[in-house]
C-alpha positions as CSV (number, residue, x, y, z in Angstrom):
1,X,0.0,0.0,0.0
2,X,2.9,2.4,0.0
3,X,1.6,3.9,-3.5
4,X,-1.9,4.9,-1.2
5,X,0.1,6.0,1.5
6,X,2.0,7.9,-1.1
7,X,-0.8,9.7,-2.6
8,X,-1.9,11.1,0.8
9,X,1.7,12.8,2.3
10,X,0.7,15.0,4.8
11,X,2.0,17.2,8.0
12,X,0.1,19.8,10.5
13,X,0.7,22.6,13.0
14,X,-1.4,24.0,15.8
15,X,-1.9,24.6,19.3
16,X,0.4,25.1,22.1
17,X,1.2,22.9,24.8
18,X,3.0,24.8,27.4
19,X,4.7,21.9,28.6
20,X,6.4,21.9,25.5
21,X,7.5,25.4,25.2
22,X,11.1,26.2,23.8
23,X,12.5,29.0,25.3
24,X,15.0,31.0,23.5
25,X,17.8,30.5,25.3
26,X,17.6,26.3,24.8
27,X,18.5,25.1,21.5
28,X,17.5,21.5,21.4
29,X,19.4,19.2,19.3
30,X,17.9,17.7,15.8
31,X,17.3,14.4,17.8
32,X,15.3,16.1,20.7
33,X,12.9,17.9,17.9
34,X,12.3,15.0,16.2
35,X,11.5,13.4,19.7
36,X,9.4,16.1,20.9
37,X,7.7,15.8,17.0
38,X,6.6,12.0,17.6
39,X,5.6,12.9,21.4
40,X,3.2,15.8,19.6
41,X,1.7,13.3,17.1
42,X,1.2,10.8,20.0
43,X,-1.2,13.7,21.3
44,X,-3.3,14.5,18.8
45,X,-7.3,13.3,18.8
46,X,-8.6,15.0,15.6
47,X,-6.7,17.3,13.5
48,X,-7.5,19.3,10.0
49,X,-6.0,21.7,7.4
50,X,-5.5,22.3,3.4
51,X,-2.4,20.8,2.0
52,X,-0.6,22.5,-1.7
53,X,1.3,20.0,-3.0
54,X,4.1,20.9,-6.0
55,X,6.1,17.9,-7.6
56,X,7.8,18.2,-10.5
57,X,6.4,15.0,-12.1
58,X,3.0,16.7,-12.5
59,X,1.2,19.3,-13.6
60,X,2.2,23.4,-13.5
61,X,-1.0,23.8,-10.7
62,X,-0.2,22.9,-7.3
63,X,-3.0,19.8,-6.0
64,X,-5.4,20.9,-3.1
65,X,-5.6,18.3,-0.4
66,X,-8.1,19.0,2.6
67,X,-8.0,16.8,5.3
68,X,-9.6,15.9,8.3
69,X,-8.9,13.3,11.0
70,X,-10.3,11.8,14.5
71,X,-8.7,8.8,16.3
72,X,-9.2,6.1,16.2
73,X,-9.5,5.6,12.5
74,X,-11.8,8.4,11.1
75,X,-10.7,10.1,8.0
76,X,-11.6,12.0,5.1
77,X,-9.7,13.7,2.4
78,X,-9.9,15.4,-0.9
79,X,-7.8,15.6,-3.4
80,X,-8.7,18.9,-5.7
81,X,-6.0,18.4,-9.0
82,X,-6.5,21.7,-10.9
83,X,-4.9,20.4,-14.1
84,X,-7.4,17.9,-14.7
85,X,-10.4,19.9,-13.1
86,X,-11.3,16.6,-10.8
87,X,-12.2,16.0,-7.0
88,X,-10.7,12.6,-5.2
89,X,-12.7,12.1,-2.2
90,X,-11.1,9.7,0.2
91,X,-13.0,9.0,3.5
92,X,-12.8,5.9,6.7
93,X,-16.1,6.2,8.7
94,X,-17.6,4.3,11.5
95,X,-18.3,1.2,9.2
96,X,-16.3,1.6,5.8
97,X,-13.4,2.8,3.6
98,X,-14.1,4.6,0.4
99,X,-12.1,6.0,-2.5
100,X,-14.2,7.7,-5.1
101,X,-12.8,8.9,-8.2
102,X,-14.9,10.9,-10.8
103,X,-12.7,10.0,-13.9
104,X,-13.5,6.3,-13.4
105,X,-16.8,6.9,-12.2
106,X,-15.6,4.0,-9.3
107,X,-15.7,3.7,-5.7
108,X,-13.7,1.3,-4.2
109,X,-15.0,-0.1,-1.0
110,X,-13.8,-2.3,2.4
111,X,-15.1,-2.9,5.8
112,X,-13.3,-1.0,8.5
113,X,-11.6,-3.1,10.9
114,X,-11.3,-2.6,14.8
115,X,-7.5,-3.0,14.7
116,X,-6.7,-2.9,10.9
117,X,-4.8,-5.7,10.7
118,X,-6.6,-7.4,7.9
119,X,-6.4,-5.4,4.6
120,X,-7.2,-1.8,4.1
121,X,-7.5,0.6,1.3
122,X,-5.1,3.0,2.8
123,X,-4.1,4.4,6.6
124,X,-6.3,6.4,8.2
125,X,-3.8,8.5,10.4
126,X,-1.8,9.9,7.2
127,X,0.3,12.2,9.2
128,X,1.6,9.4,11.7
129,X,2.4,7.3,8.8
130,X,3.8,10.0,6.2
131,X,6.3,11.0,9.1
132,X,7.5,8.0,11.2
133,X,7.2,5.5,8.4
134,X,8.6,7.7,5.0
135,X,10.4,11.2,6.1
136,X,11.8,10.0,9.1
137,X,12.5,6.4,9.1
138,X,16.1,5.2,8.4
139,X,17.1,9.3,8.2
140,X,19.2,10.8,10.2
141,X,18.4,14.3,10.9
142,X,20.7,17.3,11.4
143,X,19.8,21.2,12.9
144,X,20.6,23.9,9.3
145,X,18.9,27.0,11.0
146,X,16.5,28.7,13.4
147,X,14.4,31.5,11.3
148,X,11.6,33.3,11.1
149,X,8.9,32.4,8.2
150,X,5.3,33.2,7.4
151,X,5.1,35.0,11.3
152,X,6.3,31.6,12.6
153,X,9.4,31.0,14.5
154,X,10.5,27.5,12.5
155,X,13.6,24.9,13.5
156,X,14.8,23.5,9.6
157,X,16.7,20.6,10.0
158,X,18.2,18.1,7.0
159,X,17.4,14.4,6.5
160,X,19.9,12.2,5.4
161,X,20.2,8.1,4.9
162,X,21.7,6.7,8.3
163,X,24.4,4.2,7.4
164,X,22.4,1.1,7.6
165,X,19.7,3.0,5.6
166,X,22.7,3.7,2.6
167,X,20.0,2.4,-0.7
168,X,18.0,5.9,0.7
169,X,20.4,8.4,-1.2
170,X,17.6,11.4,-1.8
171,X,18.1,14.5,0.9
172,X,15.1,16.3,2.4
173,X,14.2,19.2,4.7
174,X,11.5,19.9,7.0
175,X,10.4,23.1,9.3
176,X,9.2,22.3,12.3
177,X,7.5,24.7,14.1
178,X,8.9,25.9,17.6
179,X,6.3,26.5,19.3
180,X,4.0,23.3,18.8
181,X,6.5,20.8,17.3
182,X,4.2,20.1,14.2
183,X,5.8,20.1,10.2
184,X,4.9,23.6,8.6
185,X,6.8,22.4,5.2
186,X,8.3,19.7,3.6
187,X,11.0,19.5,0.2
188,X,12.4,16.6,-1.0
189,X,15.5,17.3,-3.4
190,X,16.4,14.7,-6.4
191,X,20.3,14.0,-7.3
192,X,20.9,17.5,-8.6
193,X,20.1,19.2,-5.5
194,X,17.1,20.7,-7.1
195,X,13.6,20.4,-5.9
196,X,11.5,17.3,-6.5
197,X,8.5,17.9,-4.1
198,X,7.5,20.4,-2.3
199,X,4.5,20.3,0.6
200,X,2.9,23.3,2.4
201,X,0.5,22.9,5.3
202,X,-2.0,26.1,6.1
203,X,-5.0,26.7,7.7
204,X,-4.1,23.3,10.2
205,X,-6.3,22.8,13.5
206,X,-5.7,20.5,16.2
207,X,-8.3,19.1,19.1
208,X,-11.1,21.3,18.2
209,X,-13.2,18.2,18.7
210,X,-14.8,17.2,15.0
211,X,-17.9,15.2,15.1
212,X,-18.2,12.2,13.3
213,X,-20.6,13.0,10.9
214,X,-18.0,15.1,9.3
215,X,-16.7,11.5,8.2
216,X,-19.5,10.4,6.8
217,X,-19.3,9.6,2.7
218,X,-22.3,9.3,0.2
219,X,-22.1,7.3,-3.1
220,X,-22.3,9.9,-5.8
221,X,-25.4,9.1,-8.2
222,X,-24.0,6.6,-11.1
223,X,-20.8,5.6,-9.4
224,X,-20.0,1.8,-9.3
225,X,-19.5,0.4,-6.3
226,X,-16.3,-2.6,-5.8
227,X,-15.0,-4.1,-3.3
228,X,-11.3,-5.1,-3.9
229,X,-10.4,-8.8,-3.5
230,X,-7.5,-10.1,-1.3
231,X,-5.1,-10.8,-5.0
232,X,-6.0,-7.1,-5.7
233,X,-3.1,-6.4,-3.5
234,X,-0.5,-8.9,-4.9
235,X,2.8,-7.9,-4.5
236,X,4.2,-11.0,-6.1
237,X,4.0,-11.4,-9.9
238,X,3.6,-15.4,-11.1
239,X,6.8,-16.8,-12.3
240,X,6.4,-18.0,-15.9
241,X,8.3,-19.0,-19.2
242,X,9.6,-16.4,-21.3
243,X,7.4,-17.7,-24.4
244,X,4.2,-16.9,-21.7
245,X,5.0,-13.7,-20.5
246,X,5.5,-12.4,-23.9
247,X,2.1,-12.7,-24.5
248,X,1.0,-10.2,-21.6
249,X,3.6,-8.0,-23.1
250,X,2.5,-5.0,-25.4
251,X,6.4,-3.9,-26.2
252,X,9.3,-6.7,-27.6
253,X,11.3,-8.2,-25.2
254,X,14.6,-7.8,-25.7
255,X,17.2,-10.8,-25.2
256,X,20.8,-10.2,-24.1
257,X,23.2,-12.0,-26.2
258,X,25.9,-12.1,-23.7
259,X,25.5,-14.0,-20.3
260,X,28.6,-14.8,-18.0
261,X,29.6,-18.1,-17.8
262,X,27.3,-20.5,-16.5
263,X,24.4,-18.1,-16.3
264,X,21.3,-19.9,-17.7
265,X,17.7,-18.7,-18.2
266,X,15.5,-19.3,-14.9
267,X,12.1,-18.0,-15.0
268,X,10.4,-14.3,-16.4
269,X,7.9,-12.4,-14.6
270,X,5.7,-9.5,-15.7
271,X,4.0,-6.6,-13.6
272,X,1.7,-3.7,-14.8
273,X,-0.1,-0.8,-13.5
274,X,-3.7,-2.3,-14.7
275,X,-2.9,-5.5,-13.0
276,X,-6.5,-6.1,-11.3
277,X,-9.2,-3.1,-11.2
278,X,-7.4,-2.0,-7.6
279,X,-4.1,-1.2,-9.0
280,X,-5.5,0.1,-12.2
281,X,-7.6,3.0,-10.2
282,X,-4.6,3.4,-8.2
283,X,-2.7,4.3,-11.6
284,X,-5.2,6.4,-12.7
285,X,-3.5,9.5,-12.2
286,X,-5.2,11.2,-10.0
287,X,-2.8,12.6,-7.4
288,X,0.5,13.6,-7.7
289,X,1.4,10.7,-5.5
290,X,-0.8,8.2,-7.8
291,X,1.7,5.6,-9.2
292,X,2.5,6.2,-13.3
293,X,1.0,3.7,-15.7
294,X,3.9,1.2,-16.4
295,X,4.2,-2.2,-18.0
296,X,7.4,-4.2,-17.3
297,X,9.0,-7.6,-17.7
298,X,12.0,-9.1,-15.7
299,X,13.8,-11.6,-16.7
300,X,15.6,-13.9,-13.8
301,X,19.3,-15.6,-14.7
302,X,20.7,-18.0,-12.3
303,X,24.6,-19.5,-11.4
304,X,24.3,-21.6,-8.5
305,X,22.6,-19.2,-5.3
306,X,23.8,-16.0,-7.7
307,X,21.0,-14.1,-9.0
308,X,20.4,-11.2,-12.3
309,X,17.4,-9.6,-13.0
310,X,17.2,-7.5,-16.0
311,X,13.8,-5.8,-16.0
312,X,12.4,-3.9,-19.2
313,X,9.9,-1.3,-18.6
314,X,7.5,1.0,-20.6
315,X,6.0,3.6,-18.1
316,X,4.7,7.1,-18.3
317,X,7.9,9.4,-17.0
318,X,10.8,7.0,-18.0
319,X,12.4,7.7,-14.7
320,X,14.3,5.0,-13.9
321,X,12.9,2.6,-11.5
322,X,15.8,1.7,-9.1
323,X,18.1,4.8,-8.5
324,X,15.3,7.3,-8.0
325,X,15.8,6.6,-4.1
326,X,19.0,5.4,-4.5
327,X,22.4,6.9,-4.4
328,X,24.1,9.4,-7.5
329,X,25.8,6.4,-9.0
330,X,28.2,6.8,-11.7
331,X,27.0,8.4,-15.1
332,X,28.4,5.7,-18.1
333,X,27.7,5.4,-21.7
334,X,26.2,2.0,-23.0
335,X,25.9,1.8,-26.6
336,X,26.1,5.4,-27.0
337,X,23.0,6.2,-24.5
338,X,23.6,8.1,-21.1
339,X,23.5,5.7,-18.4
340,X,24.0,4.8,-14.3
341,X,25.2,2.5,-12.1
342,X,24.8,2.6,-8.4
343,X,25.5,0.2,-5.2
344,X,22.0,-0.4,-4.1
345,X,20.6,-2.4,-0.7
346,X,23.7,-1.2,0.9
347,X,25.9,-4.3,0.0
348,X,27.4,-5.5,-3.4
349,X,24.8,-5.5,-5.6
350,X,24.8,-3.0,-8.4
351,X,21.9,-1.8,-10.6
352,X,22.9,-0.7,-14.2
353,X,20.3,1.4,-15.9
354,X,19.6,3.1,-19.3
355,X,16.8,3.8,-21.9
356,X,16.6,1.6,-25.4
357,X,14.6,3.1,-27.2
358,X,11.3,3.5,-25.1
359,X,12.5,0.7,-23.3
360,X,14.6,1.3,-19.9
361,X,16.6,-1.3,-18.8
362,X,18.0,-2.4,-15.8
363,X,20.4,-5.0,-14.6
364,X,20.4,-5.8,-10.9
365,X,23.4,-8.0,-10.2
366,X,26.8,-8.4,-7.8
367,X,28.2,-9.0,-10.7
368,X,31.2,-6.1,-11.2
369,X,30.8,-3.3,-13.3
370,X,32.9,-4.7,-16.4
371,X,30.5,-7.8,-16.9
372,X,27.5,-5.3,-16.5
373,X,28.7,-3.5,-19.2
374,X,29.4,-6.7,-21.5
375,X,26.3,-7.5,-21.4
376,X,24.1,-4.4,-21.2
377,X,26.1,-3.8,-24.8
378,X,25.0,-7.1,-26.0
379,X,21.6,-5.8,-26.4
380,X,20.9,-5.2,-29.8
């Protein structure tokens, strides 16, 4: 579900607690404000503000999210995308989560669960999740400035991977507010240094009591109603010969003709954006944070316990799909196309990508960087 809790990143501001004043004369350090930032979410019953969300992979027009949230697991959010002139509505009441989305006319459905263990269509307390399990987990935070911004008195600190962390390359910042201990902003910078997404959080309330009915979500007239299926949230694709997963290919599959020696053939599997009705609304496009249509194929080459995958993918933003969140890596030319490759899972293994055509391909192996190259230029 991390594409779901993707497409609902959020962060807050509010009241203050006096027993968490910081006076100007104590600078705490970057661990004590993320501390005291986890003690503040710990305390919050209901919550609600507008979100403006800016990423470079989508349109000019920043997204509107509006948001509102009461423990235990009531939620509602919507998603206004100004590009495409549409309205997400995404909402946990009492009995049921819903996601409705007017370009597919669809509303998925599920039973809400006392302790959410079973499956759900996404987490209901986005701003726990967005920050202890995707801006701060397996970061290490550092202290960059005390200032003064939009009439608030804001700590900015700097995330970076923590050692055991190293396949998280991509820097971020946050400003925390002083006075509450609540994320005002949020900028996530790709491997140039320049921005890749930017959050803003106004108009945020905390503890003002919401009532439930505020949760409450109504089928729109002519919607279709599903509920997803537990294999709507595969993660594993079937393992299948290379003559059968061509045929749930749109694009040629390319064939190295190069392999080490005694690498042989071992199995093909293929993955895709419209995989069940579930992942294919998810794909739709209609946040910022909604996954990009993709099709891909990887093939699987065995020695013994060694393992390669090369995988060959068609997708919307040809970004390539292994160093986004990975490290720079080292820019190398393969068959006269810009390429990378970059250490990845903080061990041995390498990932060598580049673009064929509308094809990108990468080769995940521990293989060293001279056999990558042999056979990444055996592709024809």
């Amino acid at each position: 579900m991390f594409l779901i809790t993707l497409t609902i990143f959020i962060s807050g501001c509010g009241e203050k607690s006096s027993a968490e004043e910081v006076t100007s004369n104590i600078q705490p350090s970057a661990e004590e404000i993320v501390s005291n930032m986890r003690i503040k979410i710990d305390s919050l019953e209901d919550y609600s503000f507008t979100m403006y969300v800016n990423s470079t992979s989508g349109g000019h027009n920043p997204e509107i999210h509006k948001v509102v949230w009461k423990r235990p697991y009531l939620m509602k959010t919507t998603i206004l995308s100004p590009d495409k002139n549409s309205e997400v509505i995404m909402a946990s009441d009492e009995d049921f989560q819903w996601i409705y989305s007017p370009e597919s006319e669809t509303v998925f459905k599920m039973e809400t669960s006392d302790n959410f263990d079973d499956l759900k269509l996404f987490e209901p307390d986005v701003y726990a999740e967005f920050l202890n399990g995707i801006i701060l987990n397996g970061r290490s935070p550092s202290l960059l400035e005390t200032k003064n911004t939009n009439g608030k008195s804001v700590y900015v600190l700097e995330l970076t991977p923590s050692e055991e962390n190293e396949s998280l390359q991509w820097k971020s910042r946050i400003w925390v507010d002083r006075e509450n201990w609540t994320l005002l902003r949020y900028e996530l910078y790709d491997n140039e240094e320049d921005v890749y997404l930017e959050i803003e959080i106004r108009d945020m309330k905390l503890n003002t009591g919401i009532p439930d009915s505020e949760f409450k979500f109504k089928i729109p007239d002519g919607a279709q109603v599903k509920v997803p299926e537990p294999e709507d949230f595969k993660n594993e694709p079937e393992k299948m010969t290379l003559e059968e997963a061509r045929q749930f290919i749109d694009f040629e599959v390319i064939i190295p003709e190069y392999l080490p020696d005694g690498y042989e053939f071992s199995y093909s599997m293929v993955s895709s954006s419209m995989d069940t009705h579930y992942s294919t609304f998810v794909h739709s496009g209609f946040s910022a944070f909604a996954g990009q249509h993709y099709e891909k194929i990887t093939l699987v080459y065995s020695k013994g316990d060694s393992e390669m995958r090369i995988t060959e993918s068609v997708s919307e933003t040809g970004l390539p799909e292994i160093q986004d969140f990975e490290s720079e890596g080292e820019y190398i030319p393969v068959n006269n196309r810009n390429g990378t490759i970059s250490p990845i899972f903080g061990g041995d293994i390498k990932a060598l990508t580049w673009q064929n055509g509308e094809l990108e391909i990468t080769i995940v192996s521990s293989l060293d960087k001279a056999e990558l190259l042999n056979i990444a230029e055996s592709f024809s």
